[in-house]
C-alpha positions as CSV (number, residue, x, y, z in Angstrom):
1,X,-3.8,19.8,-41.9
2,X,-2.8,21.4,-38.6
3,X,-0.1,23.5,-38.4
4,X,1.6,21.2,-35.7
5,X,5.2,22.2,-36.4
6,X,4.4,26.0,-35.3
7,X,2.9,25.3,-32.1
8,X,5.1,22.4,-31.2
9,X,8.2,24.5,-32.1
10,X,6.6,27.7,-30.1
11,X,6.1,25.2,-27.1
12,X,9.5,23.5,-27.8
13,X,11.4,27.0,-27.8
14,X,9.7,27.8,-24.4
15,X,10.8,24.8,-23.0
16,X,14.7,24.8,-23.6
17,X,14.3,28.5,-22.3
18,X,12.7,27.2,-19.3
19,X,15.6,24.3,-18.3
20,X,18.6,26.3,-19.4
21,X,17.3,29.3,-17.2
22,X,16.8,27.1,-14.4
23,X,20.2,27.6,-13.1
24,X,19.8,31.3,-12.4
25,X,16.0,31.1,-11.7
26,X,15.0,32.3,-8.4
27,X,13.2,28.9,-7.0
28,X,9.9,29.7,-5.6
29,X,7.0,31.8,-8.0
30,X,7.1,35.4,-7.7
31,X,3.8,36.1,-8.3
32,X,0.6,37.4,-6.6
33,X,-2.8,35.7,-6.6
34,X,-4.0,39.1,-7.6
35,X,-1.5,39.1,-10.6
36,X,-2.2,35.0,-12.0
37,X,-5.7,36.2,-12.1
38,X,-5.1,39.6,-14.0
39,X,-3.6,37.5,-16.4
40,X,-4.9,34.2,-16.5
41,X,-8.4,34.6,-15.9
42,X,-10.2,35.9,-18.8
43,X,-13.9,35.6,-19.9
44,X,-14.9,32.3,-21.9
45,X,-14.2,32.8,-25.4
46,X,-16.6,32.9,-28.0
47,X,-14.3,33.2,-30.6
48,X,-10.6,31.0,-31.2
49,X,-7.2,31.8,-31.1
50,X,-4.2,30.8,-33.3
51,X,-3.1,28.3,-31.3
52,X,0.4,29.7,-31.7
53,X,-0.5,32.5,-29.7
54,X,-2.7,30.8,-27.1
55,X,0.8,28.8,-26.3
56,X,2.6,31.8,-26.4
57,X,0.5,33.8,-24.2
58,X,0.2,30.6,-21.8
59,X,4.0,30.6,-21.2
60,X,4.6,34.0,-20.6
61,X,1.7,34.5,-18.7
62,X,2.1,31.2,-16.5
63,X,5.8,31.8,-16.3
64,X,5.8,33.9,-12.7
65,X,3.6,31.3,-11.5
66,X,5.6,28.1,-11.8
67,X,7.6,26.7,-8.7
68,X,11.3,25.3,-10.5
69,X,10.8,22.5,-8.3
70,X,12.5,20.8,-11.2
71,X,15.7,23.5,-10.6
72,X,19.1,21.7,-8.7
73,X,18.2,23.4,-5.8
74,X,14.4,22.7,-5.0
75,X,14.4,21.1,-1.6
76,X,11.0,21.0,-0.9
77,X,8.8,17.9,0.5
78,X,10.1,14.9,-1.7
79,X,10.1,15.9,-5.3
80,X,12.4,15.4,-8.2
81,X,12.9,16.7,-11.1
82,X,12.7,15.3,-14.9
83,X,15.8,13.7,-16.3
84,X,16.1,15.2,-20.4
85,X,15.6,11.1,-21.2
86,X,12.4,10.9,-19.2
87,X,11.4,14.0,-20.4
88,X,11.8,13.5,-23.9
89,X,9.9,10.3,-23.3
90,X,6.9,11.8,-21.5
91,X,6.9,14.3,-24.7
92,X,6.4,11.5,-26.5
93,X,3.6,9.8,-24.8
94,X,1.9,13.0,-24.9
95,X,2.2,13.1,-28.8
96,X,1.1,9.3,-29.4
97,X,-1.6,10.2,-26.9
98,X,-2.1,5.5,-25.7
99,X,-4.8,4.8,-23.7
100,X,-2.9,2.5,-21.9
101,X,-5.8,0.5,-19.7
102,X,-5.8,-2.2,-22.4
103,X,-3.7,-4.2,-24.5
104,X,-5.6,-3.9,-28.0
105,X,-5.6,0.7,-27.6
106,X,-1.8,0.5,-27.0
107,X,0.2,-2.8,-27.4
108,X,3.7,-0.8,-27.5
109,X,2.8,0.8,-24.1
110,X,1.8,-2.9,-22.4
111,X,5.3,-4.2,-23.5
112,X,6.9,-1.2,-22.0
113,X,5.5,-1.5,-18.9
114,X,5.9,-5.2,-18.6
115,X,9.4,-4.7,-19.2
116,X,9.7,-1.4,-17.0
117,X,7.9,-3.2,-14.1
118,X,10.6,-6.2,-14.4
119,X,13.4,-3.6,-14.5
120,X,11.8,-1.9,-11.2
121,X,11.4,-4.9,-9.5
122,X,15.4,-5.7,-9.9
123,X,16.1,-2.6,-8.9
124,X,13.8,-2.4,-5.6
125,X,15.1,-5.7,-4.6
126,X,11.7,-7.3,-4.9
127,X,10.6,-11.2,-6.0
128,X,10.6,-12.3,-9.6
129,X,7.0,-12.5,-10.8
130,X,5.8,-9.6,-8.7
131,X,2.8,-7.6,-10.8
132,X,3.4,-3.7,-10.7
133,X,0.9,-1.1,-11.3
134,X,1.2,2.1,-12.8
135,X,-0.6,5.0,-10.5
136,X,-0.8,8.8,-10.0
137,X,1.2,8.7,-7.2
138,X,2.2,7.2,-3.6
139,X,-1.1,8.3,-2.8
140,X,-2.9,5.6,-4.9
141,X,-0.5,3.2,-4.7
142,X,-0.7,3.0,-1.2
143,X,-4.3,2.8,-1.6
144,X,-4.1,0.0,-4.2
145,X,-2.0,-1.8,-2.4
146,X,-4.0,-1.7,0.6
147,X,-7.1,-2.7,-1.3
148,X,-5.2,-5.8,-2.2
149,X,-4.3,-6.8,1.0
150,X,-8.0,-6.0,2.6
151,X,-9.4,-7.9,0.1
152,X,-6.8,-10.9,0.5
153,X,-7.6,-10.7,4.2
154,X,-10.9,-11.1,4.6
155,X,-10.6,-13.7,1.8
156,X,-9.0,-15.9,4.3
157,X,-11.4,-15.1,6.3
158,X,-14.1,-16.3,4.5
159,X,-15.5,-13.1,3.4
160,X,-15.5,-11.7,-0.4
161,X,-15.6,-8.0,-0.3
162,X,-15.4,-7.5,-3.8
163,X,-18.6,-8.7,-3.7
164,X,-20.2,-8.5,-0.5
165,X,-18.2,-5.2,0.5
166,X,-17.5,-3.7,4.0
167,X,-21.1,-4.2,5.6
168,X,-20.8,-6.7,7.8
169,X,-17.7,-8.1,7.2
170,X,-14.8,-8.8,9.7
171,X,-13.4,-6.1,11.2
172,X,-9.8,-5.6,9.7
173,X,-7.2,-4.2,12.2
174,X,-4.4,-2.0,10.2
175,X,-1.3,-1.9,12.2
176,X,0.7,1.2,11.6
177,X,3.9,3.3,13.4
178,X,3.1,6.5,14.7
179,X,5.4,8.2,12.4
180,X,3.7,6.9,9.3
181,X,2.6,8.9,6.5
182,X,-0.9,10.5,6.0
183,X,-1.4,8.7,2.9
184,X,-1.8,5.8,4.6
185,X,-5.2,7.1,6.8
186,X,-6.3,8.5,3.9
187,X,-5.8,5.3,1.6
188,X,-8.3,3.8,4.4
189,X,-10.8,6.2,4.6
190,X,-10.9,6.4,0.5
191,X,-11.7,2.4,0.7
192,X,-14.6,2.7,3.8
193,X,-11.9,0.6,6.1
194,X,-11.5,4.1,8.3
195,X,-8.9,5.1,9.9
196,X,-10.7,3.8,13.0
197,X,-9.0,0.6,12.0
198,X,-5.8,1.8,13.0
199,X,-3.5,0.4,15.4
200,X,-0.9,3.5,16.0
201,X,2.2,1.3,17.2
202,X,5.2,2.9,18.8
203,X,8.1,4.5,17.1
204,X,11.5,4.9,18.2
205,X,13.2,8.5,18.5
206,X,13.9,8.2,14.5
207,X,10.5,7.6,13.6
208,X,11.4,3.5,13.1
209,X,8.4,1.5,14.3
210,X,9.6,-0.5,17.5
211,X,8.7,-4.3,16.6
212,X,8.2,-5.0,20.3
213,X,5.2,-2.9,20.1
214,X,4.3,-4.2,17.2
215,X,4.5,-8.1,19.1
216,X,2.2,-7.2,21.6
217,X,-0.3,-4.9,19.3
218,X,-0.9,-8.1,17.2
219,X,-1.1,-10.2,20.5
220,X,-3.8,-7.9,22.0
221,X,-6.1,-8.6,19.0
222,X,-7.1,-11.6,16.4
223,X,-8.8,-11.6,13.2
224,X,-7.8,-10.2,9.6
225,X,-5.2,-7.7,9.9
226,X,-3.0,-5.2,7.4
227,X,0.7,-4.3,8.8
228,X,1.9,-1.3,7.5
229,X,6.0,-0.8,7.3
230,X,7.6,2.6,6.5
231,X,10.9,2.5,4.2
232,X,12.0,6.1,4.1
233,X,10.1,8.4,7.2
234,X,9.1,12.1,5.1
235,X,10.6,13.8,8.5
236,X,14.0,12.1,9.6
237,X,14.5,9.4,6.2
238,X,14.3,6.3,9.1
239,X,13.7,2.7,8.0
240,X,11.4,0.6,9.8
241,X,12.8,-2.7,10.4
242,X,11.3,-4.3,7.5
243,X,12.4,-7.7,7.4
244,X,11.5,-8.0,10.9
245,X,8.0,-6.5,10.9
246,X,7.4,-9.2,7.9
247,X,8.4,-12.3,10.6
248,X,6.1,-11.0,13.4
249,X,3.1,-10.0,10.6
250,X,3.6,-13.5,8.7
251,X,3.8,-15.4,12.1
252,X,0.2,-13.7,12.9
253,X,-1.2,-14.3,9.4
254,X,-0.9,-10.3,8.4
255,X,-0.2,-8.7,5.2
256,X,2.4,-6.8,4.9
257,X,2.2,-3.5,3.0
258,X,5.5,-1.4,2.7
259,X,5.2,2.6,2.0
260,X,8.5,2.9,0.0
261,X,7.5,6.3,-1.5
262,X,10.9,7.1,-1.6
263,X,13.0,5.3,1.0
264,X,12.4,2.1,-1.3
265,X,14.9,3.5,-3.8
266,X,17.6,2.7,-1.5
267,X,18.0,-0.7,-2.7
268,X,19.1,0.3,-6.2
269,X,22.2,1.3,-4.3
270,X,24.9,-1.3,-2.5
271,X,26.1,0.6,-0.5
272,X,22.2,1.8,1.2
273,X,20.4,-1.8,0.4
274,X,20.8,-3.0,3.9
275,X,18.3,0.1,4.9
276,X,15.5,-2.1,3.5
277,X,16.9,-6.0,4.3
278,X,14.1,-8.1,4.0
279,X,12.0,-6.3,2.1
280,X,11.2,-8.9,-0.5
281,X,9.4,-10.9,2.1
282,X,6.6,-8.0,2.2
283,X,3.1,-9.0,0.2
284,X,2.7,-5.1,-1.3
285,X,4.7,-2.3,-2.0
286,X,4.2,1.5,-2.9
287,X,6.8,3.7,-4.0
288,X,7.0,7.0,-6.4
289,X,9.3,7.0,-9.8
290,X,9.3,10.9,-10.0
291,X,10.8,10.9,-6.7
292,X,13.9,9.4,-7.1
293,X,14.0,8.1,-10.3
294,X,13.4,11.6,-11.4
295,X,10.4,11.2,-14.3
296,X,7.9,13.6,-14.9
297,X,4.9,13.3,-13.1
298,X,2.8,11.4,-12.4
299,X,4.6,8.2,-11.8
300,X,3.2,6.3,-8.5
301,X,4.3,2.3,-8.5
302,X,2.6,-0.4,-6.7
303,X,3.8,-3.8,-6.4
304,X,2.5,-7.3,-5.3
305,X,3.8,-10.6,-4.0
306,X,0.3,-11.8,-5.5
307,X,-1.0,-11.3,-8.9
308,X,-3.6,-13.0,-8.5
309,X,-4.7,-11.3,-5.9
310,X,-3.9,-7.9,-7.4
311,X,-6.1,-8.4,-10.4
312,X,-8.8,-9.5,-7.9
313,X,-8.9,-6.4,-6.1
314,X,-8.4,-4.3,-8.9
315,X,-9.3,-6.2,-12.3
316,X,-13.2,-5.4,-14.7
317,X,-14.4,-7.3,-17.2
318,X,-16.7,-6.0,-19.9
319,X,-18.5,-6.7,-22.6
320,X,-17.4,-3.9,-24.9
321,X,-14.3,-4.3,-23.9
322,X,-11.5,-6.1,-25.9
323,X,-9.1,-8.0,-23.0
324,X,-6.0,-9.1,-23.6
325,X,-4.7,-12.8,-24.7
326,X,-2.5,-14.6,-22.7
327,X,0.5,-12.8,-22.4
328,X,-1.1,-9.2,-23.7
329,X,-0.8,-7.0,-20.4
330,X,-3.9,-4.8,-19.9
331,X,-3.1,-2.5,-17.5
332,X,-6.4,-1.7,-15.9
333,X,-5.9,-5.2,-14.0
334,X,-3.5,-3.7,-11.9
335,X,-4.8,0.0,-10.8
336,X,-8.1,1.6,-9.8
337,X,-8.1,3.7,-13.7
338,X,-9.7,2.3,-16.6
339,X,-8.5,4.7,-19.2
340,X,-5.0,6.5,-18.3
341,X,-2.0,8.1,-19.4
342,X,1.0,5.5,-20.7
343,X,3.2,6.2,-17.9
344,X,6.0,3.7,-18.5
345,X,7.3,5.0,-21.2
346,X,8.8,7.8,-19.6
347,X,10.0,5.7,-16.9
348,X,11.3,3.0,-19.6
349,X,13.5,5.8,-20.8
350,X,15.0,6.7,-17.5
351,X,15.7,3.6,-16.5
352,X,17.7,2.9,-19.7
353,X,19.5,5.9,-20.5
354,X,20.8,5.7,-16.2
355,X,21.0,1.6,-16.1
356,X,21.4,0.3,-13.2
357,X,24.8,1.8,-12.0
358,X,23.2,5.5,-13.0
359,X,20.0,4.8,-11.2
360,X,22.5,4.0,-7.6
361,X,24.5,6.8,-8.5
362,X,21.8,9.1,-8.1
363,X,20.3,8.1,-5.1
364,X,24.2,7.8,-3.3
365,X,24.6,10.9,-4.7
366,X,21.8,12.7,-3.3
367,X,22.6,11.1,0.4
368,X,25.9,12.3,0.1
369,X,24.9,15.9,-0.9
370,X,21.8,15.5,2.1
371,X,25.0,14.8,4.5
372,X,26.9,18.2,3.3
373,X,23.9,20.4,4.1
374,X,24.0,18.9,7.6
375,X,27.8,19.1,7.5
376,X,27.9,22.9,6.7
377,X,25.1,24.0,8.5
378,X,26.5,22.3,11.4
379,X,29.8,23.7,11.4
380,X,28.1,27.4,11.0
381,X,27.1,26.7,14.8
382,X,24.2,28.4,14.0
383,X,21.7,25.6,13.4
384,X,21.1,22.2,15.1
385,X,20.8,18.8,12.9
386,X,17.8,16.7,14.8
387,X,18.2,12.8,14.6
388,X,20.9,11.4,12.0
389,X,20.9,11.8,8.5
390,X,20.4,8.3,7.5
391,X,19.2,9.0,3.8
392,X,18.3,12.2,2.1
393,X,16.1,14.1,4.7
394,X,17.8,16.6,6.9
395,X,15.8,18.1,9.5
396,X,16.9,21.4,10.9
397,X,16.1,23.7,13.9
398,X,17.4,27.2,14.6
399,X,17.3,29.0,18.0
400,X,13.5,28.1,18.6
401,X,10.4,27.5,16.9
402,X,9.6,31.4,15.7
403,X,13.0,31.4,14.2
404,X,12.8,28.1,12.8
405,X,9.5,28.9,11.0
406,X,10.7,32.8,9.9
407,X,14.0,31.3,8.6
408,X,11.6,29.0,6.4
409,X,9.6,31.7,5.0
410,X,12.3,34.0,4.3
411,X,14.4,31.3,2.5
412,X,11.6,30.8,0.5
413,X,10.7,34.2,-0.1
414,X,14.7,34.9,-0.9
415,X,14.3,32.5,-3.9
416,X,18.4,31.0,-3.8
417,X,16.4,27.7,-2.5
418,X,13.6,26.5,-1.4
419,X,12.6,23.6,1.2
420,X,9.3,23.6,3.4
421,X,9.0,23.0,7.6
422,X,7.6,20.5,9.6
423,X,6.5,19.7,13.3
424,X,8.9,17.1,14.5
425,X,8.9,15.5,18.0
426,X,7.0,18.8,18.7
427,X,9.7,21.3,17.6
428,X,9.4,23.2,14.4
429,X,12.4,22.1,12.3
430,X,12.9,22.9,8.5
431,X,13.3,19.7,6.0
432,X,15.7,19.4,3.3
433,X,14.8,16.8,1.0
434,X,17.6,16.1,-1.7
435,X,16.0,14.2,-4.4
436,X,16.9,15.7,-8.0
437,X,19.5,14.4,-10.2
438,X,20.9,17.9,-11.5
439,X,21.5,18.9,-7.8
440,X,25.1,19.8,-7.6
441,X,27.6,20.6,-4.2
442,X,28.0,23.9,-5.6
443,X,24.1,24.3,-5.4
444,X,24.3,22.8,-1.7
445,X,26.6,25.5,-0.2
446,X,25.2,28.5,-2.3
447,X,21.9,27.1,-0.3
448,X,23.3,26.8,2.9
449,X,25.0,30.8,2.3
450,X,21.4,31.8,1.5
451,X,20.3,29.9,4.7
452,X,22.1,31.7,6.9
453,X,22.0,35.2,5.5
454,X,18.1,34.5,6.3
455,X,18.9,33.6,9.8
């Protein structure tokens, strides 16, 4: 038999030394290029190694390597961290090792995310009866989601693309804000639509798509077309006016697709919910559990309004295949992967050890802290806040755009913190993202000090 207690417990030991030394861990990797190389890159093997010691060696040589974007004060883009439930859980799908694109290879992991994806929905404020599928990321969800709504487009329009494909068919105008994120283009070139397709409409001076714009975009054209809303801009944290973009795209026969990546989370809270009102009336949604809900990744969610139409776009039958019965979930219905990890358990776990009032903690809890960076920087007088702070994104300028971008590289060279730039409006700015659950205020003014010692 293996030796699978020795490796697992060298692993395990690493790990608990990893997450209790997060706290003091300088944030962003301290290592060369030249030095993961020296110690990474070795000739192919002829021979084995104890495993024991190909883990050990991994860890330590790794270790100057890794970005703690999992530590309390990681700031940068829109990544979480791992709650020790969802964690634990992700361990565990690891060990049982499910493929989960069918029923029959992993029925625990089909019930899990059946009743994960009914949890989400309640959460996200969406329909009863929506069907979910479990992707890599927002990347792929927003592409899955997209494919359903091209191919329930053009279906109305009399053309089958599943079968017939692009070639030919309709021409499908995609109507998108300017401030929308490049996963979207990129979800349309993936799927041949282009991103000729697009319709850049206006956005306001938060990033929010103007819905006048969006009026006369759809009254300046006809045929199939995709509207694409924004909950959650990645610069400035703006809503688009959802429930209002769904009247004007429903009125003109549109789908709606929503990128909720992270701004979707809002609705588990009452007291941020009316960021996203009418958001159930959408046809597709995309959104990221290791963003907010803080699980391992990878963790992408999409939704739709549609099942049918979802297992359209994305469902394979097979004759060497064994498909579910009725009521037997098999995932590969619902995502562009035939054989995948069994993502819902980890998010299973996080959703139950949080609940509901957990789960709207967090995301409060994170707004509030986003609100104290811009609080303290502000009352430095050193820096400038650009636009409001409307969720968990704070964008910040200093002086001009060479100090901007050298206060950025020497916070992240410092290693108290660490948060990337951006270009917004034209003006470098620096973006805080607050999106981990372990993120405490005491890690929010120890940044801020390290902020303006780099200044």
């Amino acid at each position: 038999m293996p030796e699978w207690k020795e490796v697992l417990d060298e692993a395990g030991r690493y790990a608990v030394r990893y997450l209790e030394g997060l706290p003091a861990r300088p944030v962003g990797s301290n290592a060369t290029l030249e030095s993961l190389r020296a110690a990474l890159d070795l000739p192919l093997p002829a021979q084995g190694t104890d495993p024991r010691e190909v883990i050990a060696e991994l860890a330590r040589h790794a270790d100057p390597g890794v970005v703690a974007s999992s530590s309390g004060r990681f700031f940068g883009f829109v990544i979480g961290g791992a709650t020790p439930a969802a964690l634990a859980a992700d361990w565990l799908t690891s060990v049982w090792d499910q493929n989960a694109g069918l029923y029959v290879l992993g029925p625990a992991a089909a019930v899990v995310e059946d009743v994960a994806a009914r949890w989400l929905a309640t959460l996200l404020g969406l329909p009863a009866g929506v069907s979910a599928g479990f992707v890599t990321g927002a990347q792929m969800a927003n592409l899955t989601g997209l494919a359903i709504g091209l191919g329930s487009v053009l279906g109305r329009a009399g053309w089958n693309v599943a079968a017939d494909g692009l070639w030919g068919a309709p021409r499908v105008r995609v109507l998108a804000g300017q401030g929308r994120h490049g996963t979207i283009d990129r979800a349309l070139r993936f799927l041949g639509a282009g991103t000729g397709s697009i319709v850049e409409v206006g956005m306001d001076d938060q990033g929010r798509m103007r819905p006048a714009e969006l009026r006369t975009a759809l009254a300046a054209g006809s045929g199939p077309a995709i509207v694409c809303a924004q909950a959650g801009n990645v610069n400035s944290g703006a809503f688009d006016p959802v429930g209002e973009i769904c009247d004007l795209a429903h009125a003109d026969g549109a789908w709606v697709h929503v990128d909720g990546a992270f701004g979707l989370w809002a609705a588990a809270s009452p007291r941020l919910r009316h960021l996203v009102a009418g958001v159930e009336r959408a046809d597709s949604w995309a959104t990221d559990a290791h963003k907010w809900l803080n699980v391992p990744y990878d963790s992408g969610l999409v939704f739709c309004a549609d099942p049918v139409a979802h297992r359209t776009a994305m469902g394979t039958r097979a004759g060497y295949l064994i498909h579910g019965a009725e009521g037997e979930r098999d995932a590969l219905d619902y995502g562009p992967e035939h054989s995948r990890r069994a993502r819902g358990f980890a998010v299973y776990a996080a959703i139950r050890a949080l609940g509901s009032d957990g789960v709207a903690d967090l995301v409060e809890r994170c707004c509030d802290l986003a609100a104290r960076f811009a609080e303290r920087l502000t009352a430095s007088g050193r820096a400038t806040i650009l636009g409001e702070v409307v969720l968990n994104q704070v964008l910040v300028r200093f002086a001009d755009d060479h100090v901007t971008r050298s206060v950025i590289e020497k916070v992240q060279r410092e290693g108290t913190c660490w948060m990337s730039g951006t270009t917004w409006r034209g003006q470098a700015a620096m973006r805080i993202s607050v999106s981990n659950w372990s993120t405490t205020p005491q890690d929010v003014d120890r940044s801020v000090a390290a902020i303006l010692r780099c200044l």
